[in-house]
C-alpha positions in Angstrom: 27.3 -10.4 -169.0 29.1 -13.7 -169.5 31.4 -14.9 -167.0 34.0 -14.9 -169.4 33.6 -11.1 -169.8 33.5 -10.9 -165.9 36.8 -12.4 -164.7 39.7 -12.1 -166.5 40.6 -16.3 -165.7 37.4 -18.3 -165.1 38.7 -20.6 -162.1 41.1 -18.2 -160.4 42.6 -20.7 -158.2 43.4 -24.0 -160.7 44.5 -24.2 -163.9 43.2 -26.9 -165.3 39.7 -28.4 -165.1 38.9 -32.3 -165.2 35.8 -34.2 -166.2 36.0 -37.8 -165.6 33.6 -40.5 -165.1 33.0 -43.8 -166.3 32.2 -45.2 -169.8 29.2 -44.1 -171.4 28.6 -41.1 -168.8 28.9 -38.5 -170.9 32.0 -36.7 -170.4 32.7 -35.4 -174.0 29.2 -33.7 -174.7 29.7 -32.7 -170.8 33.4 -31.5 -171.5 32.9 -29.7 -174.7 30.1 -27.5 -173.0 32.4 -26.3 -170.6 35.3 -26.1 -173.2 32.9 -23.2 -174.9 31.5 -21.4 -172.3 34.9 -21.6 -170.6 36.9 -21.2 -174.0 38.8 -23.6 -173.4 40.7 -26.8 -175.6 40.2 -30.4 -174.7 43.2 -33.0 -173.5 41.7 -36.6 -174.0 42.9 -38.8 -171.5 42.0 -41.9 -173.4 44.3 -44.6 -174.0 42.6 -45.6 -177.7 41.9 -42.5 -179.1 45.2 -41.4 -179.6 45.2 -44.2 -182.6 44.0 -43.3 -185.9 41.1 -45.3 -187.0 39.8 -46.6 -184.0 36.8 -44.1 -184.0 33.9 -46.1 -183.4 34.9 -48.4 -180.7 37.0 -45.7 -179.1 34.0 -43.6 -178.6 35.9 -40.2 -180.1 32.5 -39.1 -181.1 34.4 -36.1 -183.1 31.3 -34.4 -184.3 30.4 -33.6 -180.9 33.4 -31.3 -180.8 32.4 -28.7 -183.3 34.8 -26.0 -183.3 36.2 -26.4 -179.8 40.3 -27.5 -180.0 41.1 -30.8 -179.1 44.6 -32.8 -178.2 45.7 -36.5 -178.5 43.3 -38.2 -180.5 44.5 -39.3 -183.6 48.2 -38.1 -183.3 49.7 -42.0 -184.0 48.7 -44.9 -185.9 47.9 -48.5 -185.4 50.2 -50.6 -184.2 52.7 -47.9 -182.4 53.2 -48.7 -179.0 51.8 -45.6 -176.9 52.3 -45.7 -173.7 51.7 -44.0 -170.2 55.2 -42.3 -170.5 54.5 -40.7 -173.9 51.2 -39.9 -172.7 52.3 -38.0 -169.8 55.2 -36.2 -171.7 52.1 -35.2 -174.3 49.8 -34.1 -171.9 52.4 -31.5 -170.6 53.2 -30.0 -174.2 49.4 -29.5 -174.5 49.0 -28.5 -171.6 51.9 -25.5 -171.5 50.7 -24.8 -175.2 47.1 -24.1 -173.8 48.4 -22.3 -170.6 50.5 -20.2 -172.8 48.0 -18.9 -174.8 46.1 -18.0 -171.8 43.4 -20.8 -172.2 41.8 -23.1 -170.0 43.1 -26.3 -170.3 40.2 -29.5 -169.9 41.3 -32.9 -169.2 39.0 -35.5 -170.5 38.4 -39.1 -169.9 38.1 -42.1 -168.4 41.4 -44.2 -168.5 42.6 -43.9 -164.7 46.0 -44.1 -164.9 46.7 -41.2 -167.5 44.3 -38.9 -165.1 46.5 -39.8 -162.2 49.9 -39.6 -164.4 49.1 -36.1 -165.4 47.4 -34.7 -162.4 50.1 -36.6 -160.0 53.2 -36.0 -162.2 55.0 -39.4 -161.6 58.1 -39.4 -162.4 59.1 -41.4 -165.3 61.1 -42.5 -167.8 61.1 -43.9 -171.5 62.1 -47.8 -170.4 63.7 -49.2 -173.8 63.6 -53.2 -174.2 66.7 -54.5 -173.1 67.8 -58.0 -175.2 70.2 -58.6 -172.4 68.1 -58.6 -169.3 65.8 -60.1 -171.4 67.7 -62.9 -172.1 68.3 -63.4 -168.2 65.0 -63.8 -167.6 63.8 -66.0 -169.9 65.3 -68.8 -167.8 63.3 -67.5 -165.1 60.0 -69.2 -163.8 56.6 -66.7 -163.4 57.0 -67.3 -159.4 60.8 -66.4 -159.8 59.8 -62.9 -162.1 57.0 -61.9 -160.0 59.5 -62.6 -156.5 62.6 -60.4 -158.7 60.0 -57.6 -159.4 58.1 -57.3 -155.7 62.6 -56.9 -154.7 62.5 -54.3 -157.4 59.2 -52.7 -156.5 57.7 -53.4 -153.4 55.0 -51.1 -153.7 53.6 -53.2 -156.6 49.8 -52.3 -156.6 49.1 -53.7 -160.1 48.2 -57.9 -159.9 48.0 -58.0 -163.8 51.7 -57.4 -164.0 52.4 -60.2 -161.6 49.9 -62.8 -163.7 51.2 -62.5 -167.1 54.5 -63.2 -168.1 55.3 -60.7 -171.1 53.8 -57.6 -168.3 55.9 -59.2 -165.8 58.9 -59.3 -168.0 57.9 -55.8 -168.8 57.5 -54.3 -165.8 61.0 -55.4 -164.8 62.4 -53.6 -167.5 60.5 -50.4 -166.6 61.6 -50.8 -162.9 65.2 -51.8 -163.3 65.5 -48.3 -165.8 63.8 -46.4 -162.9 67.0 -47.7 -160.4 69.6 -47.2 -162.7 68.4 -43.5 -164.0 69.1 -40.3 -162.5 65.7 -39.1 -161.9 66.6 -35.7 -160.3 68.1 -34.2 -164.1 64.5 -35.1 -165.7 63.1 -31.4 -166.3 60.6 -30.0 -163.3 56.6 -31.2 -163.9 54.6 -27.8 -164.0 51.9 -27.1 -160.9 49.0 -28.6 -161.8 46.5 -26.9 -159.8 43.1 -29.0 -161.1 39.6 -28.6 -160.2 37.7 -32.3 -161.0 34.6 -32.7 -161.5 32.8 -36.4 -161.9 29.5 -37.4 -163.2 27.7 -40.0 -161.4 25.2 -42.5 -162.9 22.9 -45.1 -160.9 23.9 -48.1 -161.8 20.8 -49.7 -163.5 20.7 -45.9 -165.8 24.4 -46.6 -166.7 23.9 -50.0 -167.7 21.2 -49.0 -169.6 23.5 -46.3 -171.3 26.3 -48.4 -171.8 24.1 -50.9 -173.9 22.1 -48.9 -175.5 25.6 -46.8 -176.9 26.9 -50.3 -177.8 23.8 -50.9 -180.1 24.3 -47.7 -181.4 28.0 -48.0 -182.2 27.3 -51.5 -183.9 24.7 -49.7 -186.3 26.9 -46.9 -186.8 29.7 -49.7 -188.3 31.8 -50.9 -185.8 32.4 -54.4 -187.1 33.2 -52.5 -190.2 35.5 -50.4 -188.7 37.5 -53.3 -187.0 37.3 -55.4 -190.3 39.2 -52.2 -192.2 41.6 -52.3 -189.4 42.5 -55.9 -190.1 42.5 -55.4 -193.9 44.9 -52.5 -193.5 47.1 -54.6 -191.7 46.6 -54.3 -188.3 47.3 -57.6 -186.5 44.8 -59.6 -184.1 46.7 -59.6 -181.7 47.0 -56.0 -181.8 43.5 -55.4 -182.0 43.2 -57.3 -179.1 45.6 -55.0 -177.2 43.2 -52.2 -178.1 40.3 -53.4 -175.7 37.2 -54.8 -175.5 35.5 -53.8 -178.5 38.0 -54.6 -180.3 39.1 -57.7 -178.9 35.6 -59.2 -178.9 34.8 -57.8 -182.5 38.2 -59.2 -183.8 37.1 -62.6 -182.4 34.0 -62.6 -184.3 35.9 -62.1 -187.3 38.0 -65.1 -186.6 35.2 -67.0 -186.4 35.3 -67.6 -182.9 32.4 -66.2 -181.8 29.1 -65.8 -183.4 27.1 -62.2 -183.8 24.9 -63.1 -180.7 27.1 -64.5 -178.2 30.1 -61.8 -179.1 27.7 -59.3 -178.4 26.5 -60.7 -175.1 30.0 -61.0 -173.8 31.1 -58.0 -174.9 28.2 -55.7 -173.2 28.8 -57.9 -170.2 32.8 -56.8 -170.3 32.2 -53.5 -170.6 30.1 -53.2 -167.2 32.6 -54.8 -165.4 34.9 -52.0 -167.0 32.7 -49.7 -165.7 32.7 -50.8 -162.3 36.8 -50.9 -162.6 36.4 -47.6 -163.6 34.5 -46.3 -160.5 37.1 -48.4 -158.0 39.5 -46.6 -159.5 38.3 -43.1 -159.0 37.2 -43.8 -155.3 41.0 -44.8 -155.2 42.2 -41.0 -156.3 39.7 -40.0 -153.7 41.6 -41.7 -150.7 45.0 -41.0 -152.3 43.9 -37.2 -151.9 42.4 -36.0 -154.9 38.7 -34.5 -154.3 36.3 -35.4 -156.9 33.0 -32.8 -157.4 30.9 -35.4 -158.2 27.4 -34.6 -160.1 24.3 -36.5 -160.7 24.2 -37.2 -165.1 20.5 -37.2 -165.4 20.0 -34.0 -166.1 21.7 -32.6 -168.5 20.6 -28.9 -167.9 21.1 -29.2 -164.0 24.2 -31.4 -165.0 26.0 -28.1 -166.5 24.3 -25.2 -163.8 25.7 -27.0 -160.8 29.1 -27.4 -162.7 28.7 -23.9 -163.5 28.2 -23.3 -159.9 31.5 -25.2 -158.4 33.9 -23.3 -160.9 32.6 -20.0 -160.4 35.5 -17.7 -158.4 
């Protein structure tokens, strides 16, 4: 008898189940097992795959899916400005939609700051640009902005705001909205009561992975892919926004890097990623949040031992 037929909700004590890891790990074929044995629907927690058209580089690997129900990926398109806000507000109309119909919710992915946005609930709001304050600041120095947001936000854990001066300008907005709004009429977050689960490479197997997926991806027509983007108006500089593959890719196009060398730096970004990736998640760990980490080299072992740590 399948547990689904034995229990009536297969992890009693949580409602929604999280598989998170680094790039090239194998979360979605990981996830989607679950999803079916579980029947459950997927919530991608990836910051690109909620664009349209960025398939290849974005790793939504669709087919893997089959008939198991899936949630932001391709819901805007190129060149709209999605952001962690809009994710989080997302992630809770999927995830009520799911809970509702008395399904098991799966959060997917790898970006770190949409996992902790939606298992953390921050509070948050939708930050408009403001042409005013704007216009104040752009008599400001970068030493001046990043001294006016470390008043503003003392906390301020994130360098790459305080080293460029559009995020600086940008997180000044975000934080001066966050004073002047009245946080306590913003509707209660639901419980999130999550179970995580992690899979764990050794390094030298996920480097191998993570080149050996990027070979793939460029025979399967990523330079293609990014070209079409481009052609369908899609800006560089937008492209570069969308990450590494497609920043690098974009490059090539421009000329300014040949096949070889583009390559080369690209696979060398995306283990650094990777690495960022892990800090991040040993990060969650101290802030709290207990990660069931499992071993990703065996596949069949991989899914019995997660099998094991969400049985009742």
């Amino acid at each position: 008898m399948s547990i689904l037929t034995e229990i009536q909700h297969p992890l009693k004590n949580h409602n929604l189940l999280v598989i998170l890891g680094a790039t090239a790990s194998g979360k979605t074929k990981f996830a989607v097992q679950l999803a079916k044995h579980y029947h459950g629907e997927i919530i991608s927690a990836d910051s690109r795959q909620v664009y349209r058209g960025l398939n290849i580089g974005s790793g939504k690997d669709l087919q893997e899916y089959g008939n198991v129900p899936y949630h932001l990926i391709d819901i805007v398109d190129p060149g709209y400005e999605f952001n962690v806000f809009e994710f989080q507000r997302r992630f809770v109309d999927a995830f009520t939609d799911i809970i509702q119909d008395n399904k098991l919710p799966l959060l997917v992915g790898g970006s770190g700051l949409y996992l902790e946005a939606a298992l953390k609930g921050y509070r948050m709001i939708e930050a408009q640009e403001d042409p005013h304050l704007r216009a104040q600041l752009s008599a400001f120095s970068e030493q001046a902005l990043s001294e006016h947001l470390l008043k503003l936000k003392p906390q301020q854990h994130n360098s790459s705001d305080l080293s460029d001066r559009e995020r600086l300008i940008r997180a000044i907005e975000i934080a001066e909205a966050e004073q002047s709004a009245a946080l306590d009429e913003q509707a209660p977050y639901p419980q999130i009561k999550a179970l995580i689960i992690g899979i764990r490479w050794d390094r030298p197997l996920l480097r191998q992975r993570i080149t050996q997926r990027l070979k793939q991806r460029f025979d399967e027509g990523m330079i293609e892919e990014v070209e079409q983007l481009h052609q369908s108006g899609v800006s560089w500089q937008t492209l570069d926004f969308y990450g590494l593959e497609y920043r690098f890719i974009a490059q090539h196009l421009q000329g300014k890097l040949n096949k070889n060398d583009m390559f080369q730096k690209l696979n060398s970004a995306i283990h650094k990623f990777a690495k960022r990736q892990d800090t991040w998640f040993r990060r969650m760990e101290k802030n709290g949040s207990r990660i069931h980490w499992i071993e990703g080299d065996d596949e069949d072992q991989l899914l019995a031992t997660a099998l094991e740590i969400t049985a009742p």
